[in-house]
C-alpha positions in Angstrom: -31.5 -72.5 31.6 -30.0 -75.3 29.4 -30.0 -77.4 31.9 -33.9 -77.1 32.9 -35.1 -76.9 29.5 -32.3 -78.3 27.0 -35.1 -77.8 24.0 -34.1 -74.4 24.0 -30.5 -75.9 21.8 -33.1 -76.8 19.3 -33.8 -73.6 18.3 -30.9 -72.1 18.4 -29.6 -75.3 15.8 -33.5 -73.9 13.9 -32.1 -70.3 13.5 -28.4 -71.3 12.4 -29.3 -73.9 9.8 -32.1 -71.0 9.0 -29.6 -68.8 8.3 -27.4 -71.3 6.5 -30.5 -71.9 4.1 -30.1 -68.0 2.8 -26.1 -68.8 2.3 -26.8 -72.3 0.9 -25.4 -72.8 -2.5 -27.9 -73.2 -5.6 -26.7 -77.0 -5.7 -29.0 -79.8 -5.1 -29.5 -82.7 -2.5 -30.2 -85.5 -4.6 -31.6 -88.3 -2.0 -31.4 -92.1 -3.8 -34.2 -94.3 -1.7 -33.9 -97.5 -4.7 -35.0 -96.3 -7.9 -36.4 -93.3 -6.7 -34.1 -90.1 -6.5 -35.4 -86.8 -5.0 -34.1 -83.9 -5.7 -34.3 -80.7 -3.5 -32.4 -77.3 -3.8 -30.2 -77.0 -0.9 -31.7 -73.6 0.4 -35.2 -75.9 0.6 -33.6 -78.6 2.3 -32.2 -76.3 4.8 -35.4 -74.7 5.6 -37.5 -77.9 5.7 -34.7 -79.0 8.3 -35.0 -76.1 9.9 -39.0 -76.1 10.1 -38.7 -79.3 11.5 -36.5 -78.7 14.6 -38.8 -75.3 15.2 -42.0 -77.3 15.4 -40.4 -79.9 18.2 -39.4 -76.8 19.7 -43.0 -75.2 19.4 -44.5 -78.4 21.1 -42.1 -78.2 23.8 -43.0 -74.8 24.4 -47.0 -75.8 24.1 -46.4 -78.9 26.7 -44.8 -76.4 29.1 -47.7 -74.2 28.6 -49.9 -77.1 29.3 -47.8 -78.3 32.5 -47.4 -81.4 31.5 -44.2 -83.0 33.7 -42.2 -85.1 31.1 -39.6 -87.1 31.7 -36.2 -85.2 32.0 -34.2 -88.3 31.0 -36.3 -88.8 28.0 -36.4 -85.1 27.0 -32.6 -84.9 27.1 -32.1 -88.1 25.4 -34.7 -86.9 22.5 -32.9 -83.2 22.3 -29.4 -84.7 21.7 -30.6 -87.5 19.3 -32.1 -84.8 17.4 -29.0 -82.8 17.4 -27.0 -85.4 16.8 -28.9 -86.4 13.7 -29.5 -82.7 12.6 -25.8 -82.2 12.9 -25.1 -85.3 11.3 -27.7 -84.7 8.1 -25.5 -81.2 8.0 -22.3 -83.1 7.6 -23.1 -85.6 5.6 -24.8 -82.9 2.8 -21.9 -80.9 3.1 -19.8 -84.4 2.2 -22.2 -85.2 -0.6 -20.9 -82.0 -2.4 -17.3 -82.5 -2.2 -15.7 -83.0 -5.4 -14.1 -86.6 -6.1 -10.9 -86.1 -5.8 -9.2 -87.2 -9.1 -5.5 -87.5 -8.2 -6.4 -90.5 -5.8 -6.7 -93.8 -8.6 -8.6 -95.3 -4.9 -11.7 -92.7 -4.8 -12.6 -93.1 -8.5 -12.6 -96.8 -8.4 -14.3 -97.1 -4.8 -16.5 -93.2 -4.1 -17.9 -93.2 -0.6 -21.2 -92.8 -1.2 -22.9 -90.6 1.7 -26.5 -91.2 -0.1 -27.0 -94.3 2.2 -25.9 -92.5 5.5 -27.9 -89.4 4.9 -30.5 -91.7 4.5 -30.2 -93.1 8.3 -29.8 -89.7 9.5 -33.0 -88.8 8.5 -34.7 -91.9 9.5 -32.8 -91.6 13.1 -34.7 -87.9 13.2 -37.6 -89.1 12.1 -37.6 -92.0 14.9 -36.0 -90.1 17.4 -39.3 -87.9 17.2 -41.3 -91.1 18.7 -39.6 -90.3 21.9 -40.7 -87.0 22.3 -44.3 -88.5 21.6 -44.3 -91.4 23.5 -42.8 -88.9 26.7 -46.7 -86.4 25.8 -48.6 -89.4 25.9 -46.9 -91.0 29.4 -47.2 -86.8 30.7 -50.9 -86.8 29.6 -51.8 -90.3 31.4 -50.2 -89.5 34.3 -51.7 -86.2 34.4 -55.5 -87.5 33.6 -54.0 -90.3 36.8 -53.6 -87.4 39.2 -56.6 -85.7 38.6 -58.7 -88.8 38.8 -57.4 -89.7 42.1 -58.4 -86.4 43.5 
């Protein structure tokens, strides 16, 4: 089944990070984008992150109901970007929260700072999304193609 419809991992990844959003800690994601910080509980961002993935997996679900043929290389490619950068935006929260660790003189003087890399996971699910759009619109003119030639 995974292998014919490989969508199907995003909604298994929506119901995990769903359930991660009821365990989440009452700490913050604070997201620095120049002098503009936003700040969202964790339990929000986790449901937010989990919305989105559900949706792309809804309009899978409505392109298959509309049998439109997309691309399988494209689909696969967009489902493990998105996993990927799901995955990654996970991680990288989950780093964002570590304490510094004081014993080490090098982390006080030099902090990684996973602000910036957050910040191009979310822009790498956000454009890994065009994909998936780009694959409807090539379905739905080769569909309208068909049907015009008949």
């Amino acid at each position: 089944m995974l292998k014919s419809k490989p969508y199907y991992l995003l909604f298994f990844l929506a119901v995990i990070v769903m359930a991660l959003s009821f365990v989440a800690s009452k700490e913050t994601v604070a997201i620095n984008v120049g002098a503009t910080y936003y700040v969202v509980a964790n339990s929000h961002f986790y449901v937010i992150l989990s919305l989105v993935l559900a949706v792309v997996f809804l309009i899978y679900q409505l392109v298959e109901g509309l049998k439109l043929l997309l691309k399988k290389g494209l689909v696969l490619f967009h489902v493990l970007g998105t996993l990927l950068s799901a995955v990654a935006i996970l991680t990288l929260n989950y780093l964002n929260r570590l304490p510094v660790d004081l014993k080490n003189p090098n982390n006080l003087l030099h902090p990684i700072d996973y602000n910036g890399y957050l910040i191009i996971a979310l822009l790498a699910l956000a454009c890994f999304q065009l994909f998936l759009i780009m694959n409807i619109f090539a379905a739905v003119i080769n569909k309208f193609r068909n049907l015009a030639t008949r």
